[in-house]
KOLVEX-129172 format. One record per residue: residue number from 1; residue in one letter; chain; x, y, z of N, C-alpha, C in turn. Coordinates in nm, 4 decimals. Each point is the difference from the previous one (the first is absolute). Layout:
<titis>
 resi resn chain      nxx      nyy      nzz     caxx     cayy     cazz      cxx      cyy      czz
  NUM    a     A        X        Y        Z        X        Y        Z        X        Y        Z
...
</titis>
This chain:
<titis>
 resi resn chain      nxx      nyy      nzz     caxx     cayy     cazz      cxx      cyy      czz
    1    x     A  18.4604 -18.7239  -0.1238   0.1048  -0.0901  -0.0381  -0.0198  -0.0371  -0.1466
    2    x     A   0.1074   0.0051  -0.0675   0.0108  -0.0578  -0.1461   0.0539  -0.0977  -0.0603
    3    x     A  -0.1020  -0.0826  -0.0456   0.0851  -0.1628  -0.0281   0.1254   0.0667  -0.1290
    4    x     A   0.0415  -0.1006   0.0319   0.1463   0.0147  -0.1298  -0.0082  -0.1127  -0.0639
    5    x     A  -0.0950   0.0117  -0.0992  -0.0228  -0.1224  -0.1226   0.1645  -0.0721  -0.0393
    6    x     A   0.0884   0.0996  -0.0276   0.1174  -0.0383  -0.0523   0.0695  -0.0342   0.0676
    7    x     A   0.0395  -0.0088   0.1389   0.0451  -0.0751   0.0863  -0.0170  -0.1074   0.0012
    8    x     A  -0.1640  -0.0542  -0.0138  -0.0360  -0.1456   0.0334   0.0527  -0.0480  -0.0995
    9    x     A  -0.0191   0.0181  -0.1174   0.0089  -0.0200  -0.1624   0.1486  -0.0479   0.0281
   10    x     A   0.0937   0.0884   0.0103   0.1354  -0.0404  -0.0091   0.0167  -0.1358   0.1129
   11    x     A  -0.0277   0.0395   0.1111   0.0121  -0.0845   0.1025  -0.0332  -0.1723  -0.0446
   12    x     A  -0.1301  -0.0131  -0.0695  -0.0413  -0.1032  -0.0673   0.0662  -0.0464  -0.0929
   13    x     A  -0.0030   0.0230  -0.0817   0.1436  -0.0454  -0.0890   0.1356   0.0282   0.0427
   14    x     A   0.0278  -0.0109   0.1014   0.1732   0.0618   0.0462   0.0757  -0.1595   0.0146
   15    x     A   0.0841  -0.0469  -0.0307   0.0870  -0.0720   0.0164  -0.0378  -0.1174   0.1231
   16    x     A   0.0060   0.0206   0.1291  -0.0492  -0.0307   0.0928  -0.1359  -0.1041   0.0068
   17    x     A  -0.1043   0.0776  -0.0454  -0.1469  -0.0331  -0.0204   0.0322  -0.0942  -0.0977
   18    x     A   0.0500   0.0112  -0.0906  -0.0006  -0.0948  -0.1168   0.1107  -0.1346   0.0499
   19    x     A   0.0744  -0.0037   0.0685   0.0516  -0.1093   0.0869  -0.1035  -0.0503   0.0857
   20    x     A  -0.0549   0.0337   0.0557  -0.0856  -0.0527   0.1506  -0.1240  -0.0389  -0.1219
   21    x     A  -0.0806   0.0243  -0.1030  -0.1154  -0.0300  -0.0865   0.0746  -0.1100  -0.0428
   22    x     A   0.1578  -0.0272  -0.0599   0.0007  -0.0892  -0.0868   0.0273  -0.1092   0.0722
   23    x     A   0.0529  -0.0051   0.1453   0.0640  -0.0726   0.1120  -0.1458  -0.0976   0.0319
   24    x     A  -0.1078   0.0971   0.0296  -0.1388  -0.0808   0.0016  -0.0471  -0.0806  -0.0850
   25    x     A  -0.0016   0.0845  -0.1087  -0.0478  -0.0666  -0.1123   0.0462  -0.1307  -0.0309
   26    x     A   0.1934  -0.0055  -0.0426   0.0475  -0.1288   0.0145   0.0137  -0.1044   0.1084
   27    x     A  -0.0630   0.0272   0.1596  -0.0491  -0.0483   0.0619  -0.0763  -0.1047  -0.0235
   28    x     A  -0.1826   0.0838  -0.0712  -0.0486  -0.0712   0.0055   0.0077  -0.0877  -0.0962
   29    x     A   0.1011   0.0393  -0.1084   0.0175  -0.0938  -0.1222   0.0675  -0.1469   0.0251
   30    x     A   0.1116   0.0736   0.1332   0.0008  -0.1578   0.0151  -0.0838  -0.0887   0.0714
   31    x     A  -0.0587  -0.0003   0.0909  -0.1315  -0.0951   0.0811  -0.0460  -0.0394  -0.1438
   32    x     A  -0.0731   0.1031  -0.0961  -0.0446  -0.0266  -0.1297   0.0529  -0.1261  -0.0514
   33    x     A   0.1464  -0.0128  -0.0313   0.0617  -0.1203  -0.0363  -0.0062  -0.0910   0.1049
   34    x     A   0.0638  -0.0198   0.0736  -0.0337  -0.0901   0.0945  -0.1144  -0.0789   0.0329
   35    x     A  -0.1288   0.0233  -0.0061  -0.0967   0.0049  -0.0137  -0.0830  -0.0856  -0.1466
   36    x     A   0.0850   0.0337  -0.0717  -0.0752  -0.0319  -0.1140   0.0259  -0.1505  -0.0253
   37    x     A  -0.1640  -0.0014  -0.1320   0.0335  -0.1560   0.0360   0.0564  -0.0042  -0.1532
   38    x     A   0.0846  -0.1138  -0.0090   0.1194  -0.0332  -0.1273  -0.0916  -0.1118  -0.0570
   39    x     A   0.0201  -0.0015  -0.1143  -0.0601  -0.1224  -0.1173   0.1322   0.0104  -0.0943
   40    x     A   0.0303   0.1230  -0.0241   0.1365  -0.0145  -0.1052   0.0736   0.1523   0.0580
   41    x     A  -0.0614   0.0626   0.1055   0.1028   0.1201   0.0708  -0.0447   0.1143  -0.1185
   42    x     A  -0.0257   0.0345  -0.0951  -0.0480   0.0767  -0.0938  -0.0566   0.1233   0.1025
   43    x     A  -0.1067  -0.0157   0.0756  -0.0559   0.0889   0.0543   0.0497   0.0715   0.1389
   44    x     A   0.0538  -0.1170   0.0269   0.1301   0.0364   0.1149   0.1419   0.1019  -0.0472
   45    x     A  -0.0099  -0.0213  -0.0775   0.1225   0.0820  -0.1031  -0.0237   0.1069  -0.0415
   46    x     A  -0.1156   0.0430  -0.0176  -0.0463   0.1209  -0.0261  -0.0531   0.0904   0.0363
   47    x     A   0.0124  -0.0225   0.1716  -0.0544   0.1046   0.0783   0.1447   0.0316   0.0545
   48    x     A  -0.0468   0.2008  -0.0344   0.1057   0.0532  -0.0063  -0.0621   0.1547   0.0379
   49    x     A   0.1114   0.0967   0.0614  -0.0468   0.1027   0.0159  -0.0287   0.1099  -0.0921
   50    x     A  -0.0482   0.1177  -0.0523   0.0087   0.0663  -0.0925   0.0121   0.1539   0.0844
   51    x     A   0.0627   0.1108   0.0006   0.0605   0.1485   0.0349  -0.0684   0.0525  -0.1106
   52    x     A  -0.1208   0.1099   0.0598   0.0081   0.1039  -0.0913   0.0219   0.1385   0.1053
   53    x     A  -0.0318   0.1438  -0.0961   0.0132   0.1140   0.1163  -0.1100   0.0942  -0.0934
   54    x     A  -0.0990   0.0245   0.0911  -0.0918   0.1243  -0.0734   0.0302   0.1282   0.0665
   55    x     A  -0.0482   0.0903   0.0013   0.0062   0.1396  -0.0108  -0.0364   0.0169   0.1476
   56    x     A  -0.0442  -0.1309   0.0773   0.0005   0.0394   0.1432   0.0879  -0.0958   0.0877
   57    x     A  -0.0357  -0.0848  -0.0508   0.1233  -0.1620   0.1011   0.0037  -0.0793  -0.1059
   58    x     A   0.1680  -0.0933   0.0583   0.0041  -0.1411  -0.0451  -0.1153  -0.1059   0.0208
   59    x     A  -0.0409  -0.1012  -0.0790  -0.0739  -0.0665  -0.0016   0.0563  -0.2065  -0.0207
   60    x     A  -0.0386  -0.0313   0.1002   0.1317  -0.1495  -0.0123  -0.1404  -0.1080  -0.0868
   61    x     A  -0.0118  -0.0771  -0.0756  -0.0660  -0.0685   0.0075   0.0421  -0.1853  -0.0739
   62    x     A  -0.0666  -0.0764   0.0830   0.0112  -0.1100   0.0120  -0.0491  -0.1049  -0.1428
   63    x     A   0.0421  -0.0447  -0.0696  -0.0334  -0.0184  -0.1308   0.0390  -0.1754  -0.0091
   64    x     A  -0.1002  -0.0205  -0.0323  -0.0149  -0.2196  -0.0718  -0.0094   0.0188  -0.1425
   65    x     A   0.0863   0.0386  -0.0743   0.0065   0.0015  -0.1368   0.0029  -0.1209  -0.0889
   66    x     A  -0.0412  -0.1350   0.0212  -0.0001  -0.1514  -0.0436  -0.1087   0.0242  -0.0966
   67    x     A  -0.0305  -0.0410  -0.0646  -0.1509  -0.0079  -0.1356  -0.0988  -0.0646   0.1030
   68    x     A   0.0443  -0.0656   0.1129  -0.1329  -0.0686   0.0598   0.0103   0.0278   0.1269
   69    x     A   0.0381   0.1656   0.0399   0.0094   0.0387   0.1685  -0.1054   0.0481   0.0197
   70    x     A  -0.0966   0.0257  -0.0760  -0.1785   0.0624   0.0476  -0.0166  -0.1307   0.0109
   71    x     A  -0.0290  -0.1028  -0.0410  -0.0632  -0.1494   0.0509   0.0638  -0.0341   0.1326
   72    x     A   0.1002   0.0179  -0.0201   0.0735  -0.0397   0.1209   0.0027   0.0439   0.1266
   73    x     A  -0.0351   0.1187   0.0139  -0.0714   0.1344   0.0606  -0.1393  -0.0136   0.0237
   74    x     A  -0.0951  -0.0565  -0.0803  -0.1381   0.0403   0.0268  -0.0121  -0.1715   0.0576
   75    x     A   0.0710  -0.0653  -0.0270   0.0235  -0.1657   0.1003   0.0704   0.0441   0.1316
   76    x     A   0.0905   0.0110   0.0834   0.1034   0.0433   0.0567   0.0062   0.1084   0.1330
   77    x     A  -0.0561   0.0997  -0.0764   0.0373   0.0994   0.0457   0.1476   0.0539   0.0559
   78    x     A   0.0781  -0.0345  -0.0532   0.1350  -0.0059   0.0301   0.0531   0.1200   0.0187
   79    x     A  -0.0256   0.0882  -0.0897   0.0247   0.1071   0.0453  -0.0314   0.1482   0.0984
   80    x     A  -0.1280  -0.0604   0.0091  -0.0691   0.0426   0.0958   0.0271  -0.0100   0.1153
   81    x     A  -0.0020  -0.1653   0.0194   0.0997  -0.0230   0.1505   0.0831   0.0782   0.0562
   82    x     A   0.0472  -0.0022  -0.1231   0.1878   0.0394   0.0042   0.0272   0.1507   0.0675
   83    x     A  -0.1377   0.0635  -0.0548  -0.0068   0.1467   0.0388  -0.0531   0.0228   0.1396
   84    x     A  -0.0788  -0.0931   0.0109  -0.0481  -0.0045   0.1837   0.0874  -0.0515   0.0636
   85    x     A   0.0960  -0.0381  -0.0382   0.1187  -0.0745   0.1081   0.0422  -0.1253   0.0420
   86    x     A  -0.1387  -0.0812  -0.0758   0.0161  -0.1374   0.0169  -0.0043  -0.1102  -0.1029
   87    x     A   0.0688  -0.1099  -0.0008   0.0128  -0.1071  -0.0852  -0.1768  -0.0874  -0.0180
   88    x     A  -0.0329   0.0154   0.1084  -0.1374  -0.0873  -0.0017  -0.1237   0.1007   0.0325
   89    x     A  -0.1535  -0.0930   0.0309  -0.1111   0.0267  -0.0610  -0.0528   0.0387  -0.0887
   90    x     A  -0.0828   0.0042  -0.0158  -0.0337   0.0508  -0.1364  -0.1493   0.0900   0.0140
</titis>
């Protein structure tokens, strides 16, 4: 049997895949917001999804772009949560 590299390849980046990656992704972006804690919403505001596509699959990823979302993050874990499914523990 012979894998077909270029099958998967296309398959991964095909239209489809890149709906169901970005559907997740902005998923977890929102719990992300929801979740977050507000002082002036800055960091709440800036989690957002980002789409790229490499040479094998789409790639969705979850982004806190605020000047102070690593503090807020390494306090928080907010986004982390967000990716396990839940609003709480830590």
């Amino acid at each position: 049997m012979k894998f077909n590299a270029s099958y998967f390849d296309q398959l991964g980046r095909s239209s489809g895949v890149r709906a169901l990656v970005t559907q997740k992704a902005e998923s977890v972006a929102a719990r992300a917001r929801a979740a977050a804690p507000v002082d002036t919403g800055e960091y709440r505001d800036g989690i957002h999804v980002e789409v790229s596509t490499s040479a094998h699959r789409v790639v969705a990823t979850v982004v806190a772009s605020s000047e102070h979302s690593m503090i807020v993050e390494s306090q928080t874990g907010n986004l982390r949560r967000a990716l396990n499914g839940g609003a709480s523990g830590g």
